[in-house]
N, C-alpha and C positions, 0 to 999 in steps of 0.2 A: 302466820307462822308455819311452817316445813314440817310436818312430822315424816319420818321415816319408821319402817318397820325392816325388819331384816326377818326373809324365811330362811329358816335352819331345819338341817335336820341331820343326823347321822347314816343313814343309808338311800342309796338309790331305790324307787319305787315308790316310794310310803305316799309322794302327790305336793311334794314342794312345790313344783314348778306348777301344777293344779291350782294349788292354796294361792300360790302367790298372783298367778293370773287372773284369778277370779275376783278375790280381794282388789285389784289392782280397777277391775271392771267395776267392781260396786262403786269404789272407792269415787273414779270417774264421773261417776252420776250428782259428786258431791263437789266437785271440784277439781282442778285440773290437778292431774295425775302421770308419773315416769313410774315404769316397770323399768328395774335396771337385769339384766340377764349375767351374772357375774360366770354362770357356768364354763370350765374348760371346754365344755361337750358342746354351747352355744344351746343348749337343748329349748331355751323357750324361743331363740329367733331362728329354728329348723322349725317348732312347732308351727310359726307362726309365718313362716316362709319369708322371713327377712333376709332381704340380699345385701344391703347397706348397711350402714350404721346406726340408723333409727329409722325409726316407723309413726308416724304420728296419723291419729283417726281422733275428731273430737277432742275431749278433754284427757285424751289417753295416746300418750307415747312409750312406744319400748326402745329400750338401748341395747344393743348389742355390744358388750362391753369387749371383747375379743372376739377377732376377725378369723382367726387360724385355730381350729378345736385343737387339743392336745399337745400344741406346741407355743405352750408359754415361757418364755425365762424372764428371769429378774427386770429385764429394757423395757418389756411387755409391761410388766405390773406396776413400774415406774410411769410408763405413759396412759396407764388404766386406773392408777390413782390420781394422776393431774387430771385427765379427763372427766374423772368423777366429781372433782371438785368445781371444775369448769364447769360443767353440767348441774349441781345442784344451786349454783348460785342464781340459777335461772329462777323464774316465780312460779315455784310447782306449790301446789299445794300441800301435795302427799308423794311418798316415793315409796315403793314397794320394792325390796333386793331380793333376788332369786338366785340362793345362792349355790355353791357345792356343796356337796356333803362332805361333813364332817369338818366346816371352816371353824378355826381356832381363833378365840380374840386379838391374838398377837401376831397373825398375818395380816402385814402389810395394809393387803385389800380389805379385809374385815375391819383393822384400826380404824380406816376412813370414817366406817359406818356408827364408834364407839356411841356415838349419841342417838341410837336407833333405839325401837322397842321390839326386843328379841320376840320374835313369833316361832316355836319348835310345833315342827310337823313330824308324826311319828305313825305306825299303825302300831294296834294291842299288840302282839309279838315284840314290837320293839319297843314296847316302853320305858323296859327299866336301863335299860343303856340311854336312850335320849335324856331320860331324870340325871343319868351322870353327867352324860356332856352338859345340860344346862348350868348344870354347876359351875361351868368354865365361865361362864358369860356376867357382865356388869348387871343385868338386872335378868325378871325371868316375867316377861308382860303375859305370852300368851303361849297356850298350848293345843293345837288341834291334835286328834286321833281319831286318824282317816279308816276307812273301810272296816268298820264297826260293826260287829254281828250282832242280830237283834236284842241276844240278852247281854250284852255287856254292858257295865255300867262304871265309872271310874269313879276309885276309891274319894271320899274325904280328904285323906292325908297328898293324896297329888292334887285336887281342889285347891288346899288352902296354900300351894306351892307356888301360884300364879293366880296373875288378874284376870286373867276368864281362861277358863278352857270348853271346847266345843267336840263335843263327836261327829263324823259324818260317817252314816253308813252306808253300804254300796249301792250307791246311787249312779246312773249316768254323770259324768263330769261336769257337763252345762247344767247340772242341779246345789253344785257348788255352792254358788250367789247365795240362796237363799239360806246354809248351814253357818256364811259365815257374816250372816246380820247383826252379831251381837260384839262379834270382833270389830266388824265397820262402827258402829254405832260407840263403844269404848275407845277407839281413835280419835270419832268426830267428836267427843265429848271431852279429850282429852286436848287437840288442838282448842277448841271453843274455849278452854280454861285459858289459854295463853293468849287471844286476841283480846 
């Protein structure tokens, strides 16, 4: 069975694109795995210096969902939802979306993903605005809070908001993998229930 996770977050920087690479990498080692790059900016396939439409290494492919950064209209997002649906019918195991900030349930391109498990990526500055936006969303799976100073510790009351939340503090980014073992690990336990 397919699970998907959708990275959300409400501002550029906080490490969406970070969260969702990395996850995507763990994820890989589990099973075959699509990173979908939904960004206007293309930002994970510049990261990753994709010239085409996808990339595949291993057990891990990225999508480059739009071709042209910044210049999307309505024909675009019509051939970027068929696409998407064309592409997940394939036999991935897992699909990690990497998304914009600040995507709302009722665009279009997020509708596709309705049956994902919302993953919000936030840092401590922005937390109480992402608790809003999660609101907007069908479920609230997971929560990371990126670039984490030593003494911070997150409340109870946002704990019991979500199915796991994880801090990562500022770490090199290649130290990612290892912060989000307990997100991979609630995914694979969560697909495991449905085989």
């Amino acid at each position: 069975m397919l699970i998907k996770v959708n990275v959300l977050g409400v501002k550029e920087g906080v490490g969406k694109t970070s969260v969702a690479l990395h996850l995507s990498r763990e994820l890989a080692k589990l099973g075959k795995t699509l990173i979908v790059d939904k960004t206007p900016t293309c930002g994970l396939g510049r990261k990753m210096w994709i010239n085409g439409e996808m990339l595949c290494e291993g057990n891990l492919c990225i999508l480059k969902l739009f071709r042209k950064p910044f210049r999307i209209d309505s024909n675009d997002l019509e051939i970027a939802c068929r696409k998407l649906q064309e592409v997940y019918s394939q036999s991935w195991d897992y699909v990690v979306i990497d998304n914009f900030s600040c995507a709302v349930p009722h665009n279009p391109i997020i509708k596709v993903d309705a049956d994902s498990l919302p993953l919000f990526v936030t840092d401590p500055l922005n937390l109480g605005v992402t608790l809003e936006y999660s609101e907007k969303f069908y479920s609230k799976f997971g929560l990371v809070i990126n670039q984490v100073p030593e003494e911070y510790s997150v409340s109870k009351d946002v704990e019991k908001l979500f199915q796991i939340v994880v801090s990562i503090p500022f770490v090199e980014e290649n130290s990612f993998g290892k912060y989000l073992q307990s997100v991979v690990m609630s995914i694979v336990e969560r697909r495991n229930s449905f085989i």
